[in-house]
C-alpha positions, 0 to 999 in steps of 0.5 A: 858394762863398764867398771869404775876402774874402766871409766876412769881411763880415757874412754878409748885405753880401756876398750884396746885392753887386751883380753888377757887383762881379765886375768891380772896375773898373768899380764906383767910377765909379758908386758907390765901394766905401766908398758901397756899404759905407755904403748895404749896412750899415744896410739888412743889418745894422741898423748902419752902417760906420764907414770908418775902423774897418771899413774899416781891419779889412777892408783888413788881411784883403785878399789882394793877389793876389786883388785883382790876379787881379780888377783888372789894372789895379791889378797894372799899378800895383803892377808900375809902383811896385816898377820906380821903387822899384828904379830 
């Protein structure tokens, strides 16, 4: 079953993510998600990504409680952020 964030790539990026992806913490240490776009595209889609263009669409479609479920350490950050926005 697809995920929204899935569905909003072309149809053939999301099938050649690798399986490591599952688990976003560990995926910029070895290849950064805007790398990986960059290698995905011209070999699934016969163009490439353009960061600030594909990128800036696809961040505006992002879920953030997705992104917490799948990356605490980020929900950590978040929480850490809005307790020295109140304070």
């Amino acid at each position: 079953m697809a995920t929204q964030q899935s569905r909003d790539f072309p149809l053939e990026v999301p099938r050649a993510f690798p399986k490591k992806i599952q688990h976003p913490e560990t995926v910029y240490f070895t290849e950064p998600p805007a790398k990986l776009l960059e290698r995905l595209y011209p070999l699934h889609t016969k163009r490439s990504y353009k960061k600030v263009v594909n990128g800036r669409e696809l961040f505006g479609k992002l879920d953030p409680g997705i992104a917490c479920q799948k990356c605490p350490k980020l929900q950590q950050l978040l929480d850490k952020m809005l307790e020295l926005a109140k304070s």
